[in-house]
N, C-alpha and C positions, 0 to 999 in steps of 0.2 A: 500386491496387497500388503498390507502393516502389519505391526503386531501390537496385538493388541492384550487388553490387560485381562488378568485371568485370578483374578482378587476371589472371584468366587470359588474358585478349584481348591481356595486354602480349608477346607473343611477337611476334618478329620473323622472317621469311622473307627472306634473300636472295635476290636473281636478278641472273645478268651479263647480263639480257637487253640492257639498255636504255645500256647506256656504248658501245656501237658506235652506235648511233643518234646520240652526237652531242648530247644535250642539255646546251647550254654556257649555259641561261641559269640564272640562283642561286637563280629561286624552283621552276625544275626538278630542286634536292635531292630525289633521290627515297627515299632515306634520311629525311632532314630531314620531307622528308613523309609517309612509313609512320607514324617517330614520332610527330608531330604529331597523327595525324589515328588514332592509338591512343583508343582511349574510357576517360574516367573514370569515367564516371558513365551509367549507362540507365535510364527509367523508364518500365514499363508505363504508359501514363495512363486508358488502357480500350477498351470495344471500343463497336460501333456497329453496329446490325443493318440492312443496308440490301438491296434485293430481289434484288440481283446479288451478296452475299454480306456477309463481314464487315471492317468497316473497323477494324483495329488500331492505335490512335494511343499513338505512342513520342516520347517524348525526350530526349535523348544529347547527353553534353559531352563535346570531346576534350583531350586533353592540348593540345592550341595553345591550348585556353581557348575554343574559339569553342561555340555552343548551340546544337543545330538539333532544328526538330519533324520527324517522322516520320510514316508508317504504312506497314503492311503490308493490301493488300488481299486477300483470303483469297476467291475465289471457289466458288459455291456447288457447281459441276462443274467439277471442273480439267481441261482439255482437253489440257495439256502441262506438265514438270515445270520449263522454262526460265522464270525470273520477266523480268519486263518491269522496267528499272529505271532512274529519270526522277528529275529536279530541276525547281524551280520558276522560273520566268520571273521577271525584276526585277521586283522591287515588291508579287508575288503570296505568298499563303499556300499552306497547303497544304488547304485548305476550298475552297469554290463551284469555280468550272472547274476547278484542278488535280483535285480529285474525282471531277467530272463523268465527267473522260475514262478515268479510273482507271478507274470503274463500268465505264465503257462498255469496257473492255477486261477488265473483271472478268467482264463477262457472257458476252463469249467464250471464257472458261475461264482466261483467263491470270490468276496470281499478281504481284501488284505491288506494287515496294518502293519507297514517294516518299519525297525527302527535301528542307525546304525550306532556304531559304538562313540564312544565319550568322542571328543576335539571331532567327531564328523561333519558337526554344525558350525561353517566359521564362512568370513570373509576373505576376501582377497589379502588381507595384511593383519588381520587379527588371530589369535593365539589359538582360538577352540574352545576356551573354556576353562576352569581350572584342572591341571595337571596329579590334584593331592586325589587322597582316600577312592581310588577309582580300586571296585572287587566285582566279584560276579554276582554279589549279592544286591549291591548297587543297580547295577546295570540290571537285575530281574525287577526291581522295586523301578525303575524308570520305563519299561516297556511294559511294564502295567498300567502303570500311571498313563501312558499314550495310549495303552488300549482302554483305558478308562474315559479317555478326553477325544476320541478320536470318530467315534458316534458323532459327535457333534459338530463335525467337519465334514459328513458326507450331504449328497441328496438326501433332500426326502423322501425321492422314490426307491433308495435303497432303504431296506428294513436290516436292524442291526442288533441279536439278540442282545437282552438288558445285560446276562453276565457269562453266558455262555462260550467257552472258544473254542478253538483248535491250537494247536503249537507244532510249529514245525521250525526246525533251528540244523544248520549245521557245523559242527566243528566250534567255534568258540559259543557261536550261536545255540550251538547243544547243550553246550556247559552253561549257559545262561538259564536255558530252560528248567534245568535242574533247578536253579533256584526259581522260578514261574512256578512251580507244578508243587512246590513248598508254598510261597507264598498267596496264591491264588484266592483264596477264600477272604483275606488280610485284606485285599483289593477288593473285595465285593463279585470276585469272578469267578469261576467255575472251567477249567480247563476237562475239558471231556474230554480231548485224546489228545497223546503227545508225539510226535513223529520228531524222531531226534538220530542223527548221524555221526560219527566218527567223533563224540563229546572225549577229551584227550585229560592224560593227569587228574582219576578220581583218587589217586595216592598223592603227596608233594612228593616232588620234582627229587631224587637224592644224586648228586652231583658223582658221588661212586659206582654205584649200584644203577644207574639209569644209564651212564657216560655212553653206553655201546647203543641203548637203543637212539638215542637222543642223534648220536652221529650217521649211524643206519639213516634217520628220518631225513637230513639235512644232505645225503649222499643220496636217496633212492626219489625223492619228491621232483626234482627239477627234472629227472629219465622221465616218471609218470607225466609231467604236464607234457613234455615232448610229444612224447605219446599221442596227448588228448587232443593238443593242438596241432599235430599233421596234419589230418584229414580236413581241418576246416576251412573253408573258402576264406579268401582274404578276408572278405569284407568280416566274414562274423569274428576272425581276429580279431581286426581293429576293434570291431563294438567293445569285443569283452576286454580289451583294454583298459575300457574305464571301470572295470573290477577291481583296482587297486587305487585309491587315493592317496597320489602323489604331492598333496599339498603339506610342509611340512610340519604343519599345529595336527595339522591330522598324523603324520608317521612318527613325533615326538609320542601324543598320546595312544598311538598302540607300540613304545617302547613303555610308554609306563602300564600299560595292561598286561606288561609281560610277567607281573609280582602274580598276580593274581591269577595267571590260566595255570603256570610250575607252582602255586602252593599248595592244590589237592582242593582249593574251597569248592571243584565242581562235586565232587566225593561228599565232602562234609554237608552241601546243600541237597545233595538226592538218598542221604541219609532222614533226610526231614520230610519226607513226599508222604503222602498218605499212604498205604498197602491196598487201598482199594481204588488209585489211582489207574488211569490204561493208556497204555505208551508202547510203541518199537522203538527199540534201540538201537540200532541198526552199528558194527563195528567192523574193522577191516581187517583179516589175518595178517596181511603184512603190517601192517600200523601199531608198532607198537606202544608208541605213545598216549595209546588209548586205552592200557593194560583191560584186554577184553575180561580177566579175572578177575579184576579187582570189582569190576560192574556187576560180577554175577554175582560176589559176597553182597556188596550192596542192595542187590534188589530180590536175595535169595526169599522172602518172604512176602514179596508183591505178584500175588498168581496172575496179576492181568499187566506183569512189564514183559514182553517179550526179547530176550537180547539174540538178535541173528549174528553169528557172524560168518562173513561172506570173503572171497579171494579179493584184492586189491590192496592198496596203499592209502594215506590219506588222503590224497587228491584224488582219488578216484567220486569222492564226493564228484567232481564234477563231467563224467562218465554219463552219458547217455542212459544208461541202464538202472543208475540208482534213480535220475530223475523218474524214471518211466514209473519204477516201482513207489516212489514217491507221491504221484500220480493217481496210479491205481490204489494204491493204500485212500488216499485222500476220496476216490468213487466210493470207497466201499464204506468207509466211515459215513460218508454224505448218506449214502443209502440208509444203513443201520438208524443213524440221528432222525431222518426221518418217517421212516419207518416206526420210531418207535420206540425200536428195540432196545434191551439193553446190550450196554459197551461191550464185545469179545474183541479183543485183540487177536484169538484166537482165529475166530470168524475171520476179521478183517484180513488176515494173512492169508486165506483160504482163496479170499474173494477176489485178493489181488492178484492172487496167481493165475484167477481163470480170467481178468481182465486184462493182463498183459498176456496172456497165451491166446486170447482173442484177436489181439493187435499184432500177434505175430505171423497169423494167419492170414490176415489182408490187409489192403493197402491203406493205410494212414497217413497221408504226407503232409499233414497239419500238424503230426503232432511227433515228440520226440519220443514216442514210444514205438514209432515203427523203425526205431532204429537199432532196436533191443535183440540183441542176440543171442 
């Protein structure tokens, strides 16, 4: 399929939502960023039949120049018309684990629109896209803008709430969210719960005073994936192979994402969130990269951001047991949404625990929560 022109997407919405909040720093133009993060260009690239439904692969250039891959996961029974809507961790594509979990929430009925990071989108010999002005404030203004435009790329017989989401993001993907869960209403959208993991550097990065954790992370990460990747049958090795894109317009531009995850903008952007906002934050004792303290000053005034934090490293992100509780967070928010009710993060945490203590009672071998121990 081609790409096709998207002249009509250049309309602009204002909101005075966001000038009383206070955002005085410059790459928080939220103007500057609407434009920006407007699309030039989309291209179907096709679809992919997979047992939990259909995997729709897109990719979209915006006007700031930067190129990102896409899909829309289109599940086979939709159990709710609120899409789940996620970016990819540093360094990952949008193939092997970001998929994985996609599936695995495609299987629960939810519609899911991933979108990876800046040069993800390219061809065999071309560059990615432009290299300049890439921040996390950016890249939140661009995965909106696809969950803005990405309704319009499913069935019809999927129903797709007009502004309603979900967020779920891990690791850089987190820190992006930070900025979704600011920007959301700027978009016309309404983020109702944000499920977010091991989001790293809500302080910038200080080259003295960090040097010990920073080398810790670069010493204990590769033990952890050892780890994770024992147990697993060859084959599902291989798959998650393709969790790192090896193309090199794609590993140029996540060296240049590197300004922006060490300057603290994920910090400066979840300073902006509303206080009646409802999120888990989910963070790692061993991880210190993710100063679990600096998140608590940050959200010490938002009663419905929940920050757990739990034993593991960063990569434990991709651990059996966060997905599981991932999972079950995601049942119980579905429940509450339809239901009704109003947002407890409180609840929701409750709900998950008697959902995965269900799955550990009996046999689930469909799902990666029977593996939760």
């Amino acid at each position: 399929m081609g790409i096709r022109s998207v002249g009509s997407l250049l309309t602009c919405t204002k909101s005075t939502v966001f000038p009383e909040r206070g955002l005085q720093n410059p790459q928080f133009d939220l103007e500057a960023l609407e434009r920006g993060s407007r699309l030039k260009s989309l291209e179907i690239i096709g679809d992919v039949k997979k047992a939990e439904g259909l995997i729709r692969r897109v990719g979209f250039v915006t006007l700031a120049g930067h190129a990102y891959s896409a899909f829309i996961g289109i599940p086979n029974e939709q159990s709710i018309d609120v899409p789940i809507v996620s970016t990819s961790a540093w360094f990952t594509s949008t193939e092997g684990f970001n998929e994985h979990v996609a599936r695995e929430l495609m299987e629960q009925g939810n519609t899911v629109f991933f979108v990876g990071s800046e040069g993800s989108y390219h061809g065999a010999f071309d560059c990615g896209g432009s290299f300049s002005d890439i921040s996390l404030a950016r890249s939140a203004a661009a995965v909106l803008r696809f969950s803005q435009e990405a309704p319009g790329l499913v069935d019809k017989q999927i129903q797709v709430s007009e502004k309603d989401r979900f967020l779920n993001g891990d690791s850089r993907g987190a820190m992006v969210a930070m900025g979704m869960m600011a920007f959301d209403s700027y978009f016309g959208q309404n983020i109702v719960y944000g499920d977010v993991t091991a989001a790293c550097f809500p302080q910038r990065f200080n080259l003295l005073k960090d040097k010990r954790k920073l080398l810790k992370f670069v010493a204990q990460e590769p033990v952890m994936l050892a780890i994770l990747i024992a147990p697993m049958p060859v084959r599902k090795r291989i798959e998650l192979l393709s969790t790192i894109d090896l193309h090199p317009a794609s590993f140029v531009h996540q060296l240049a994402i590197t300004g922006a995850i060490f300057s603290g903008e994920a910090g400066d952007l979840a300073q902006h969130i509303p206080t009646d906002k409802v999120a888990h934050v989910l963070v790692y004792r061993g991880d210190d990269v993710s100063m679990h303290v600096e998140w608590d000053k940050i959200f010490v005034d938002h009663d419905e951001v929940r920050i757990t934090g739990v034993g593991g490293s960063h990569l434990t992100i991709a651990d059996p047991n966060t997905l599981a509780f991932q999972l079950a967070r995601n049942q119980a928010v579905r429940e509450q949404y339809t239901q009704g009710m109003q947002m407890s993060v409180a609840k929701v945490s409750v709900r998950a625990h008697e959902v995965v203590d269900n799955y550990r009672t009996k046999d689930c071998p469909t799902s990666d929560m029977a593996l939760v121990s």
